[in-house]
C-alpha positions in Angstrom: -6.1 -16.0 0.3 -9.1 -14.9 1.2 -8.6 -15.5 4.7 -6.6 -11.6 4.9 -3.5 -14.0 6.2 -0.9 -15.1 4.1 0.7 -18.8 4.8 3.3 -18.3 7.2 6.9 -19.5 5.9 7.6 -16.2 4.1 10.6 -15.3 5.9 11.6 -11.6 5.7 13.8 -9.5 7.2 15.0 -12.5 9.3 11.3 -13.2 10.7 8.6 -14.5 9.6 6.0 -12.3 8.0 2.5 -12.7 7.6 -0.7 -10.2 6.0 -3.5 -9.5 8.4 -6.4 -7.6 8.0 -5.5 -4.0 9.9 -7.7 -3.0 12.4 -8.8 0.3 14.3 -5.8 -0.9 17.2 -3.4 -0.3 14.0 -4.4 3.4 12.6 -1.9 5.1 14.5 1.0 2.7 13.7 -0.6 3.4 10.4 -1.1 7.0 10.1 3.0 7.1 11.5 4.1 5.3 8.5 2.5 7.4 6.1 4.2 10.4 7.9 7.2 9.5 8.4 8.2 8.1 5.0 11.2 9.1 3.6 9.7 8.7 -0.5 7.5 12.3 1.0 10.4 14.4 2.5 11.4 17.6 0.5 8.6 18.6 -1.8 6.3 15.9 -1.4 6.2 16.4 2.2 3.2 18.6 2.0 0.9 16.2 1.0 1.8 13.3 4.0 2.0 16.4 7.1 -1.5 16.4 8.4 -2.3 12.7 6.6 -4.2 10.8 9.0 -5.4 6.8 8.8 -8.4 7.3 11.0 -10.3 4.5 12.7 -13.5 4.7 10.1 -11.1 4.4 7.2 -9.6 1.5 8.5 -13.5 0.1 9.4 -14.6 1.0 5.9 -11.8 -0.2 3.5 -9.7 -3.0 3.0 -6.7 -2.5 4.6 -4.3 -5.1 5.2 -0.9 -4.9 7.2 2.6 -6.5 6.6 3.6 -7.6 10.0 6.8 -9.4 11.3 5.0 -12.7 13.2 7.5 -12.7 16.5 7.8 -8.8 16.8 4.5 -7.9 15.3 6.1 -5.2 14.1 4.3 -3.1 11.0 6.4 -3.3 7.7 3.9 -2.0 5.6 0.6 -1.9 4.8 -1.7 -1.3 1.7 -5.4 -0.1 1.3 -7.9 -1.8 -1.6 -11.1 0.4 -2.5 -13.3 -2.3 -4.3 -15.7 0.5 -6.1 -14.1 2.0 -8.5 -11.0 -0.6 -8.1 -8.2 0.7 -7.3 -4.8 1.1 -4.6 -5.7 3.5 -2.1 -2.2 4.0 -0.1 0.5 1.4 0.1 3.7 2.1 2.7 6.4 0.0 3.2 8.7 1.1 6.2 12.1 3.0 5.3 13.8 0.4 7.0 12.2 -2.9 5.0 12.1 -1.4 1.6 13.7 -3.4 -0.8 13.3 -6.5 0.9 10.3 -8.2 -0.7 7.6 -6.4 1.2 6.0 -4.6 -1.7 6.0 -7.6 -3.7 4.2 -9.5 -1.0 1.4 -6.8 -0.3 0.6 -6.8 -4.0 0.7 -10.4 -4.1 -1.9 -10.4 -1.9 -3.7 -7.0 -3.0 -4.2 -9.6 -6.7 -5.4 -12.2 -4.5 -8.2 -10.0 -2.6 -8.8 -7.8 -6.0 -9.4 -11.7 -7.7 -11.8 -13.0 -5.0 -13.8 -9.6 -5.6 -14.2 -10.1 -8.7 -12.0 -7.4 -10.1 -9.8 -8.1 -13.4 -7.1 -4.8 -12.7 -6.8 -2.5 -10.3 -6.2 1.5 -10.6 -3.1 2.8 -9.4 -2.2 6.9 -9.0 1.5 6.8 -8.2 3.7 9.0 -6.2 6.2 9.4 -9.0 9.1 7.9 -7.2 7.4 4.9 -6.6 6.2 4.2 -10.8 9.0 1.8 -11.2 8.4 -0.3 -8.4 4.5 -0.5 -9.8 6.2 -1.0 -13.5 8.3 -3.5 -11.9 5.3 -6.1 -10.1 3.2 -5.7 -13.7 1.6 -2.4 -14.0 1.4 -0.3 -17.0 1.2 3.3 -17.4 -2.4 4.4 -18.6 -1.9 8.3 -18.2 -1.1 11.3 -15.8 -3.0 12.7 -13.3 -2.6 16.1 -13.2 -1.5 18.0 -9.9 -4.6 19.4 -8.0 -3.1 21.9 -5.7 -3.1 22.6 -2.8 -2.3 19.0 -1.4 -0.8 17.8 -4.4 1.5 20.3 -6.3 2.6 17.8 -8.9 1.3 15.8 -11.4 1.8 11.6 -10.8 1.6 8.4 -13.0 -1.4 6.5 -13.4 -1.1 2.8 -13.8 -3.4 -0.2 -14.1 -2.4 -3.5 -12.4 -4.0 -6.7 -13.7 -5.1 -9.0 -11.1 -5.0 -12.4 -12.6 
């Protein structure tokens, strides 16, 4: 969909939920989300506390947010770098995890990656989240090992085919 919206219809959550492209309005919403997920409490926290989505990220990558259409509310969003291809950040909202938000950003991350051109798309997992990556197609390609400071452990590496 190359429009950055997805049909409406896909009722989640009981609302309707549509993909738009995020803008600069949205970085804090986003940067709270990253911050305040539950998946980086305990010793992953250190790597989310100073984590910022800043305006010029959002300008300069494809970002795109999950958003309930009547509340306009943010369930998640995910981030597309075209060059080298591959799943920046995606964050789905403690509260709407498990109920088919994931599955519809990377629904529509295949559908952007497709009209770029791209055949898979790189992946570096927090480790919690591998399955749910295993689960929507990906395959583990390797490890990328922990680079400390910010990351103290080492986290899957996937590849997601777009077609």
């Amino acid at each position: 969909m190359r429009s950055g919206i997805t049909s409406r219809g896909r009722r989640i959550l009981g609302e309707e939920v549509r993909i738009r492209r995020a803008g600069v309005r949205d970085a804090k919403r986003l940067t709270r989300l990253v911050r305040h997920s539950r998946a980086y409490q305990g010793p992953y926290a250190p790597m989310v506390a100073g984590y910022r989505v800043g305006h010029d990220y959002v300008e300069t990558h494809k970002v795109f947010a999950a958003v309930g259409e009547s509340t306009g509310r943010l369930l998640g969003f995910y981030s597309l770098i075209l060059d080298p291809p591959e799943l920046d950040l995606m964050f789905v909202a403690d509260d709407a995890q498990g109920a088919g938000i994931g599955r519809l950003l990377i629904g529509h991350l295949r559908n952007e990656a497709q009209a770029a051109g791209l055949t898979e798309v790189r992946i570096v997992s927090h480790p919690p989240a591998e399955g749910f990556y295993t689960s929507v197609g990906a395959r583990r390609t390797g490890i990328v090992r922990a680079a400390p400071p910010a990351v103290m452990w080492d986290r899957p590496e996937l590849v997601l085919p777009v077609a």
